[in-house]
Backbone as JSON Lines, residues from 0, in Angstrom:
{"i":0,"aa":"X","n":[210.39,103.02,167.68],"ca":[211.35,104.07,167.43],"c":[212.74,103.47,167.66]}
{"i":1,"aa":"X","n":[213.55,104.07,166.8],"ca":[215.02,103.41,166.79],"c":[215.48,104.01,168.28]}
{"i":2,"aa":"X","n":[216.7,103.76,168.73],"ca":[217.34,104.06,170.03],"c":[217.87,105.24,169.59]}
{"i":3,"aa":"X","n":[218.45,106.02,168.69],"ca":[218.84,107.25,167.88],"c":[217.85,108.13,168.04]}
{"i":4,"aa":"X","n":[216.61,107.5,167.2],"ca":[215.68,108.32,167.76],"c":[215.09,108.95,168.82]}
{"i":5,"aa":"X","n":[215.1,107.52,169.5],"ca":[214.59,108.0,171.26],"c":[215.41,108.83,171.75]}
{"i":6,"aa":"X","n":[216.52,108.62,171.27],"ca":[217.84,109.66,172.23],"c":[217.5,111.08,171.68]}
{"i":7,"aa":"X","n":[217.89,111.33,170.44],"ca":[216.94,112.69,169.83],"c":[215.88,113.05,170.41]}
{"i":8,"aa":"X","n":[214.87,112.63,170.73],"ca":[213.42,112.96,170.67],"c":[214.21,113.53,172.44]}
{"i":9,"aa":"X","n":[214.51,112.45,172.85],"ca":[214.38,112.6,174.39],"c":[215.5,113.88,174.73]}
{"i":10,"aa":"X","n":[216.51,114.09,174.02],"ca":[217.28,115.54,174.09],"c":[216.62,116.41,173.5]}
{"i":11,"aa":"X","n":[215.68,116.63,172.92],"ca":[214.71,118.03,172.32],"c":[213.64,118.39,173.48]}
{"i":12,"aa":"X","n":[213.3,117.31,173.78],"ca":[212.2,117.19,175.17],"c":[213.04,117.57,176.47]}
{"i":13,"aa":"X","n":[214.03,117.68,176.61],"ca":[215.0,117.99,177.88],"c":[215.39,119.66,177.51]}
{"i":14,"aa":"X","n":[215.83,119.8,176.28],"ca":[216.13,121.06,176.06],"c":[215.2,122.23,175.97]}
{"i":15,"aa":"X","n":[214.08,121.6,175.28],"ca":[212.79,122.67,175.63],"c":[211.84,122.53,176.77]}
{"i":16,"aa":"X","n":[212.28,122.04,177.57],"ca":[211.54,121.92,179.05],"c":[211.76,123.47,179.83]}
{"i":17,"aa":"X","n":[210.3,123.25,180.59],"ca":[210.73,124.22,181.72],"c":[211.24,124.04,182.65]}
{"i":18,"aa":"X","n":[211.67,124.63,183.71],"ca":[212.55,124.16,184.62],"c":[211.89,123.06,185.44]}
{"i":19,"aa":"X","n":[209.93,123.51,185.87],"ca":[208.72,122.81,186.36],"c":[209.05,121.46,185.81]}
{"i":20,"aa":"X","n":[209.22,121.13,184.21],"ca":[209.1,120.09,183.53],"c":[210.13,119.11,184.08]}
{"i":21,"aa":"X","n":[211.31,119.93,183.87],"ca":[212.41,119.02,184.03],"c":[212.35,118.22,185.55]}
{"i":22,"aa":"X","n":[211.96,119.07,186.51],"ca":[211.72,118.59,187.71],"c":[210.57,117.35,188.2]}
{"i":23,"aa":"X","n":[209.7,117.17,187.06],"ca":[208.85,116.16,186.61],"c":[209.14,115.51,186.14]}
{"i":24,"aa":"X","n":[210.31,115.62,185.15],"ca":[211.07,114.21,184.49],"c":[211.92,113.38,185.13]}
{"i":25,"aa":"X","n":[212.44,114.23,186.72],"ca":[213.46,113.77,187.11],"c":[212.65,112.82,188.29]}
{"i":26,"aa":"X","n":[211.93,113.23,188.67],"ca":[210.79,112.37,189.52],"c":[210.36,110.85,188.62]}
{"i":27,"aa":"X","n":[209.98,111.32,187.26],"ca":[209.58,109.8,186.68],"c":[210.75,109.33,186.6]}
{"i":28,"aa":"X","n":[212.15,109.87,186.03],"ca":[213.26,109.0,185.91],"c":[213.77,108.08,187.29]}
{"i":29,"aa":"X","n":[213.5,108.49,187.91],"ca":[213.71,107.75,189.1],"c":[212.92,106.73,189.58]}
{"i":30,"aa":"X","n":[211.79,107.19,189.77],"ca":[210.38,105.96,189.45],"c":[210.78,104.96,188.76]}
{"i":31,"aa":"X","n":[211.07,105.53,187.47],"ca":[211.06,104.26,186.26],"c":[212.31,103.38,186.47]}
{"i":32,"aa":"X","n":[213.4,103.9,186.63],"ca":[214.69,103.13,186.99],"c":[213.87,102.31,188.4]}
{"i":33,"aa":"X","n":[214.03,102.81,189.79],"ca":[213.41,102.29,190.83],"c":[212.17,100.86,190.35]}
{"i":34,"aa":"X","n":[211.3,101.33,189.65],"ca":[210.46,100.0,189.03],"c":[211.13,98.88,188.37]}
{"i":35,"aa":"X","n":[212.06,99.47,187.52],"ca":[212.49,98.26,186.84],"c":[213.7,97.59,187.64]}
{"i":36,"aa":"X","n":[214.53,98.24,188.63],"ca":[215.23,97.45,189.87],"c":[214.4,96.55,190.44]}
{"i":37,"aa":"X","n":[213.31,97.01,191.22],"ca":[212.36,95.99,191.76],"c":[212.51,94.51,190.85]}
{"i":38,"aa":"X","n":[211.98,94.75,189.28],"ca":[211.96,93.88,188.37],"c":[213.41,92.84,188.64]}
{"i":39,"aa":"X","n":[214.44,93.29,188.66],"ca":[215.49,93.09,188.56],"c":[215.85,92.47,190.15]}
{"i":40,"aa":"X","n":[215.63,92.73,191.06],"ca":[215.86,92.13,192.13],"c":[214.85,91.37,192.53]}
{"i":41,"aa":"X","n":[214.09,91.04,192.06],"ca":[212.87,89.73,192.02],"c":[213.64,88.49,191.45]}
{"i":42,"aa":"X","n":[214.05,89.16,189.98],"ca":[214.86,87.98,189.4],"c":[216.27,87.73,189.82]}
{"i":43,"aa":"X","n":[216.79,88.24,191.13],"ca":[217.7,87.92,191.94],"c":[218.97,88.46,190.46]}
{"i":44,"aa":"X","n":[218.74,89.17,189.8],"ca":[219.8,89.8,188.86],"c":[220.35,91.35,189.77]}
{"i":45,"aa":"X","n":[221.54,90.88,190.37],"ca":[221.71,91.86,191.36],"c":[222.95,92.49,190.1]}
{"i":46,"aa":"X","n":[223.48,92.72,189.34],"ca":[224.05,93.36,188.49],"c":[223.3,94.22,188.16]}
{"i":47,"aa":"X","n":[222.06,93.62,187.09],"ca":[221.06,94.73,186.77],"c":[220.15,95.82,187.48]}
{"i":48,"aa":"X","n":[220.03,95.34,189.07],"ca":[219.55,96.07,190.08],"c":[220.13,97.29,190.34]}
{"i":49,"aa":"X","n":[222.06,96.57,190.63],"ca":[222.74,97.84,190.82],"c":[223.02,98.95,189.82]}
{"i":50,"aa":"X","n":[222.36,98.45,188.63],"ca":[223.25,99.73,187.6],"c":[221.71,100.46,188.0]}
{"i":51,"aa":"X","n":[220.2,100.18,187.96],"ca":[219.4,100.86,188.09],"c":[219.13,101.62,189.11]}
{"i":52,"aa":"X","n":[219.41,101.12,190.42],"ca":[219.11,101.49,191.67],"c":[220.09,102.36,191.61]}
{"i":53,"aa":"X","n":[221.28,102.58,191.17],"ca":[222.68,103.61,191.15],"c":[222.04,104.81,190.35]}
{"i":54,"aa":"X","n":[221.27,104.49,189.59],"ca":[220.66,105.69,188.26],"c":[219.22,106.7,189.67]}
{"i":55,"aa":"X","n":[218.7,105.31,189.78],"ca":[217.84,106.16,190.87],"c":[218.46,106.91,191.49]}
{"i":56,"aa":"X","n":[219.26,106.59,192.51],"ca":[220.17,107.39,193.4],"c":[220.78,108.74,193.08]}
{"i":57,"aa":"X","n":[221.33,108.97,192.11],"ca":[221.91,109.75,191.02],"c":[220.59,110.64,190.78]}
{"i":58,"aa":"X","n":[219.59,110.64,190.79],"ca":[218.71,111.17,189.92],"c":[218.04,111.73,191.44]}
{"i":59,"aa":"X","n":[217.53,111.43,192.63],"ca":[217.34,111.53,193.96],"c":[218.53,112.75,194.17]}
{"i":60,"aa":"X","n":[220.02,112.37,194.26],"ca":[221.07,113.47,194.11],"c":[220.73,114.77,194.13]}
{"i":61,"aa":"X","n":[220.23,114.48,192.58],"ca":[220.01,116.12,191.6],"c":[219.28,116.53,192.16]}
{"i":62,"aa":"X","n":[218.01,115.88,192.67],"ca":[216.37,116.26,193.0],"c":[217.28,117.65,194.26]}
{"i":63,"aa":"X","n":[218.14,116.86,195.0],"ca":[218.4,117.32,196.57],"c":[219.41,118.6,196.1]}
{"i":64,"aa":"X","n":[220.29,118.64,194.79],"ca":[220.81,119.58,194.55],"c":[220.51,120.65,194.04]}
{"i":65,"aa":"X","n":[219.18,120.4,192.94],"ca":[218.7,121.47,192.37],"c":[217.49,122.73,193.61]}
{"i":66,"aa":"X","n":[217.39,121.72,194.67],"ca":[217.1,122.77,195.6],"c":[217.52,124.33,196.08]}
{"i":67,"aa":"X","n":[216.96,125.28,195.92],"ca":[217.43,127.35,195.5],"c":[216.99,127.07,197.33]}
{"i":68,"aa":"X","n":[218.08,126.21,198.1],"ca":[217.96,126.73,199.59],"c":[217.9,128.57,199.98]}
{"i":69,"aa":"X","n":[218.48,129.7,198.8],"ca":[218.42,131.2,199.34],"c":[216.82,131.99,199.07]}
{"i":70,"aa":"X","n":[215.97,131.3,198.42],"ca":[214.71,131.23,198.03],"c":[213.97,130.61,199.65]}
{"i":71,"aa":"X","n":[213.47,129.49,199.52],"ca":[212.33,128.88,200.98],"c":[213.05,128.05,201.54]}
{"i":72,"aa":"X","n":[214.23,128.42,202.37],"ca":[215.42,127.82,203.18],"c":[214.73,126.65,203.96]}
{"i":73,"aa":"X","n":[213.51,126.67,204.91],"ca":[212.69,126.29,205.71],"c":[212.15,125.11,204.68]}
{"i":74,"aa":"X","n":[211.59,125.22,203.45],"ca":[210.99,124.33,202.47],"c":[212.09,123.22,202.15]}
{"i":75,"aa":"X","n":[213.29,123.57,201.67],"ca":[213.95,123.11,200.83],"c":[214.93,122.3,201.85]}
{"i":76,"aa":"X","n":[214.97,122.85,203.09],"ca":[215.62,121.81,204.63],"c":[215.2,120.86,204.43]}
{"i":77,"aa":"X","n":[213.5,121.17,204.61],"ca":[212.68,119.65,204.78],"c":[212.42,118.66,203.74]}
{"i":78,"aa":"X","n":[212.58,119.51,202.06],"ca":[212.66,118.71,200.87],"c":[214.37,117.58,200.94]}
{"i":79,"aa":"X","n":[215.25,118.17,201.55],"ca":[216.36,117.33,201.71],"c":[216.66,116.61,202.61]}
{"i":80,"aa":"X","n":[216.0,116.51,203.38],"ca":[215.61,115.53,204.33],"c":[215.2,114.28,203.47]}
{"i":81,"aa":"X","n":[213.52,114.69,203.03],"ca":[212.93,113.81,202.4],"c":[214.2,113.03,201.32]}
{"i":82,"aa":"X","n":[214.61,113.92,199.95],"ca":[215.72,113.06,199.49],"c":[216.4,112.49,199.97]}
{"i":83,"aa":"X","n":[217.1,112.76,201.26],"ca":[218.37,112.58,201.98],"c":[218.02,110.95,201.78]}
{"i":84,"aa":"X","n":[216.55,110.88,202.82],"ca":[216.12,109.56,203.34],"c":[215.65,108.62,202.41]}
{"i":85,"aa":"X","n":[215.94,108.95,201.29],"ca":[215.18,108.13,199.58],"c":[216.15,107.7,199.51]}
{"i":86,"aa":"X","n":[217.47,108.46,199.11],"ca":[218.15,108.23,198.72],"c":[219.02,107.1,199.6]}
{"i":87,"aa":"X","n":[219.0,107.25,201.18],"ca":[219.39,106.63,202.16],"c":[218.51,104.8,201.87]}
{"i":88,"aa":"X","n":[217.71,104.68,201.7],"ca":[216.53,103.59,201.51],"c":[217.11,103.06,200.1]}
{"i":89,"aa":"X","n":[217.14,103.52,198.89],"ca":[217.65,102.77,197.64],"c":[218.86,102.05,197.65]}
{"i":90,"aa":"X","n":[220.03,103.08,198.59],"ca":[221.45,102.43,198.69],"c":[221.15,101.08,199.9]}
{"i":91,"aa":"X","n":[220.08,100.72,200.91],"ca":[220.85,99.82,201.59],"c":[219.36,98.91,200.48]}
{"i":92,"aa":"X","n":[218.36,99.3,199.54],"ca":[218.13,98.29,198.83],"c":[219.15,97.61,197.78]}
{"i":93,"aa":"X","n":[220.12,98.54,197.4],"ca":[221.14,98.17,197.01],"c":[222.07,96.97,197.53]}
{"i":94,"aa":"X","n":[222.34,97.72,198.8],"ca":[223.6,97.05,199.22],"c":[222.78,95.36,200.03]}
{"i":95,"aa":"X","n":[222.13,95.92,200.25],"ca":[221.25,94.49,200.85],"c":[220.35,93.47,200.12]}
{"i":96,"aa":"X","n":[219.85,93.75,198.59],"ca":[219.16,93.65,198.06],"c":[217.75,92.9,198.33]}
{"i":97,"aa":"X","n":[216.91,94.19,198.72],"ca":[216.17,94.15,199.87],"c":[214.77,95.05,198.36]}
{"i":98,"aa":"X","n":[213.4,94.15,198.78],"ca":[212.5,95.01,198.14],"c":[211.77,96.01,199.06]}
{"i":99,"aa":"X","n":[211.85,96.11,200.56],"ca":[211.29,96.72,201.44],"c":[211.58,98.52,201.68]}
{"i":100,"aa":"X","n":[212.46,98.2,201.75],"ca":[213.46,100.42,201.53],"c":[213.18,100.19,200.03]}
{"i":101,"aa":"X","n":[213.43,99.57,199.27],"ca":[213.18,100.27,197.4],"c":[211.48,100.49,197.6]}
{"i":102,"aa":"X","n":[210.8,100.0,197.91],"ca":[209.34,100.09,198.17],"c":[208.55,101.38,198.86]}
{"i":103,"aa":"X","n":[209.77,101.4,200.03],"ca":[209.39,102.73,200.63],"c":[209.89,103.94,200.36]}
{"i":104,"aa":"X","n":[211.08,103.75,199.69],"ca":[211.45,105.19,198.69],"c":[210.55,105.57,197.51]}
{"i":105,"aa":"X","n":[210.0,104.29,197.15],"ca":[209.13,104.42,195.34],"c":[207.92,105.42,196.3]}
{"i":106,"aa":"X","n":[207.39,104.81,197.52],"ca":[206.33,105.42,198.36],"c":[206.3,107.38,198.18]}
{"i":107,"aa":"X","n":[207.77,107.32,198.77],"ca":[207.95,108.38,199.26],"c":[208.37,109.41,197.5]}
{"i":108,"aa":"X","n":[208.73,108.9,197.12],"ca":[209.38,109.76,195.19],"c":[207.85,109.76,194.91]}
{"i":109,"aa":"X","n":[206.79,108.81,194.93],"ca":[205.52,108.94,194.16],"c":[204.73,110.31,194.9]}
{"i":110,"aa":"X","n":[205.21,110.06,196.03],"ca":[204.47,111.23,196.58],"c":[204.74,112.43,196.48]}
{"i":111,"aa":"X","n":[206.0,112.64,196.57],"ca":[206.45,114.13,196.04],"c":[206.51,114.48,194.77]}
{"i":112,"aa":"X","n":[206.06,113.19,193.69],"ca":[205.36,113.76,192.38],"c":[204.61,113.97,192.36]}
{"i":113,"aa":"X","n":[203.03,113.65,192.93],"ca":[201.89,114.02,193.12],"c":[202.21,115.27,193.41]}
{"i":114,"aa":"X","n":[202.93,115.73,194.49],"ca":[203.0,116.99,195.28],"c":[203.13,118.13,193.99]}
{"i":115,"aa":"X","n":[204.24,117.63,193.55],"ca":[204.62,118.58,192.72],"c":[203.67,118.67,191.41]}
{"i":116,"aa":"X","n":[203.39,117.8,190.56],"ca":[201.87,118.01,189.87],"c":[200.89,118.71,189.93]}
{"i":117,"aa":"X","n":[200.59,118.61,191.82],"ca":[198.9,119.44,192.32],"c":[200.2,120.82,192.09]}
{"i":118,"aa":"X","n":[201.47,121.01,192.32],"ca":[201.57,122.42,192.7],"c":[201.78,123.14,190.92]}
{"i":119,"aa":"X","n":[202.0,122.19,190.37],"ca":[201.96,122.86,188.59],"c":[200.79,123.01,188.25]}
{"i":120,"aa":"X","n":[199.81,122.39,188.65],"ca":[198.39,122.81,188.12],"c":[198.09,124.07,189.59]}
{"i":121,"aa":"X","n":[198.06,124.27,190.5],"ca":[197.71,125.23,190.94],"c":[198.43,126.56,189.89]}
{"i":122,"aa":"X","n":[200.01,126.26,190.1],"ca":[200.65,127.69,189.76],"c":[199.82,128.28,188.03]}
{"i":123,"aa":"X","n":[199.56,126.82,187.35],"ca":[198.67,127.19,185.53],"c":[197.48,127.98,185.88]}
{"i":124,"aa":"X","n":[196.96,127.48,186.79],"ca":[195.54,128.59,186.94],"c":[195.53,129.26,187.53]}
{"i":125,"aa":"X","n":[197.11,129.9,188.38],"ca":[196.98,131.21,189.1],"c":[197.27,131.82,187.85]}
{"i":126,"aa":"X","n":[198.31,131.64,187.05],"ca":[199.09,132.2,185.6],"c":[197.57,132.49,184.62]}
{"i":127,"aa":"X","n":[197.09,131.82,184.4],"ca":[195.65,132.02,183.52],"c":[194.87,132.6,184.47]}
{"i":128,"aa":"X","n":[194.59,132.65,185.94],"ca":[193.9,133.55,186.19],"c":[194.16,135.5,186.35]}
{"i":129,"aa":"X","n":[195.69,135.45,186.24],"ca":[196.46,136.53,186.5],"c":[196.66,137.01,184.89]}
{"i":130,"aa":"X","n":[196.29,136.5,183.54],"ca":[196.25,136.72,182.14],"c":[194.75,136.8,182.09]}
{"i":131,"aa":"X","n":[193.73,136.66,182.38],"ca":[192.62,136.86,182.16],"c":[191.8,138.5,182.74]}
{"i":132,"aa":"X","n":[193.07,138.5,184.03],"ca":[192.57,139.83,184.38],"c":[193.04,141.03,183.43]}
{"i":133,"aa":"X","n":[194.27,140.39,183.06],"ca":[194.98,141.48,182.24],"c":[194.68,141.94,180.62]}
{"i":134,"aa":"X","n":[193.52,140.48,180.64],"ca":[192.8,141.31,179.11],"c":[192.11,142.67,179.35]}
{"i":135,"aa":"X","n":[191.9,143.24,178.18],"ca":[190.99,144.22,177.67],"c":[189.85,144.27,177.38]}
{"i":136,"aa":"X","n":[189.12,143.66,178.19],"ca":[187.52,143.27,178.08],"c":[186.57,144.73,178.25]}
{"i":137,"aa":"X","n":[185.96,145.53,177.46],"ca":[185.1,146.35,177.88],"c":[183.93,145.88,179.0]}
{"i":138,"aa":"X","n":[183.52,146.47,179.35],"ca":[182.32,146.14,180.48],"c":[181.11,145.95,179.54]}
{"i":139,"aa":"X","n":[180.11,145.96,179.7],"ca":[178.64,145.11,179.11],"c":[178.13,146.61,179.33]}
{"i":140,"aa":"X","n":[177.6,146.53,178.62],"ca":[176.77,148.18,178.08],"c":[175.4,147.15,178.38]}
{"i":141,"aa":"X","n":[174.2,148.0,177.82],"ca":[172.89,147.98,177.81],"c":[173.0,146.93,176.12]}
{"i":142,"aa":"X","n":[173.3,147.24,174.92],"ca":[173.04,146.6,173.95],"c":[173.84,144.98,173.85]}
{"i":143,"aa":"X","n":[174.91,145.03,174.85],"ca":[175.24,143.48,174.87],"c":[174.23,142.75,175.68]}
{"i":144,"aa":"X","n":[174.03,143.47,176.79],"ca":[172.98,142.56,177.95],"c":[171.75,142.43,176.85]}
{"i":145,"aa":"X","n":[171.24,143.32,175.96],"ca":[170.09,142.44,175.46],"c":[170.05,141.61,174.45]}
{"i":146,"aa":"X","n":[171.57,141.71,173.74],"ca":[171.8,140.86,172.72],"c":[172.19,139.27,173.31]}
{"i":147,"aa":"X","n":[172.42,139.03,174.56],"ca":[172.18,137.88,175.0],"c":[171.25,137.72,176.39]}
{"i":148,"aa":"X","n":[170.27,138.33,175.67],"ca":[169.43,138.33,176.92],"c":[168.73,136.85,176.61]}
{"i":149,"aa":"X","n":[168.49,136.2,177.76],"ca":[167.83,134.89,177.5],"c":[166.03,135.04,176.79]}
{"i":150,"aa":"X","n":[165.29,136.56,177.73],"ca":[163.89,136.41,177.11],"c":[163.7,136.54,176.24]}
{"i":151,"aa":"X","n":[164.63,137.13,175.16],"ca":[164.21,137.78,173.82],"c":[163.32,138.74,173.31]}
């Protein structure tokens, strides 16, 4: 795909996201920048480290800003913590160019994507279980039970 394209594709995919989604993209964007720093500070290319590890950081930011602290004040303390300290770990892999804090932030971002994953598939099958009640299913009379009755 051309770079035009990708940019298109990737602004249609941002614009029709759910808010869930976007909060999943912003977790891989960080990952993925964070991975390819690693890459980049292996090959002692500390230019290319810093523009990535700066994108991570930036993207860690948002994670800590888009937090609704007037919603689960108690949740969202301890979610900014967690960023606080990611974000704290990328800058001295930055400034030190160090693979040990970039390692243990990738630790800590992978995990609160998992987190957040198990909690999008819980919330889909509370949502489908809370639409399933709300069909219009009649109850089973006598002529359905024998129309799938197993004895025949």
């Amino acid at each position: 795909m051309n770079p035009q394209g990708a940019q298109n594709y990737l602004r249609t995919k941002v614009l029709t996201a759910t808010p869930e989604q976007l909060q999943l993209m912003l977790f891989d964007g960080a990952l993925r920048f964070a991975d390819q720093a690693r890459v980049a500070l292996e090959q002692k290319n500390f230019e290319q480290s810093y523009k990535l590890l700066t994108s991570a950081q930036k993207i860690v930011n948002q994670l800590s800003i888009g937090l609704k602290r007037d919603v689960a004040p108690e949740l969202c303390g301890n979610l900014a913590a967690i960023y606080a300290y990611a974000y704290r770990l990328l800058v001295k892999a930055n400034l030190k160019h160090e693979l040990a804090p970039l390692d243990e932030a990738v630790k800590l971002l992978k995990y609160q994507r998992e987190t957040w994953v198990l909690l999008l598939q819980q919330l889909s099958s509370q949502k489908a279980g809370l639409e399933a009640r709300q069909l219009d299913v009649p109850a089973p009379d006598e002529r359905m039970e024998a129309s799938i009755s197993m004895q025949g």
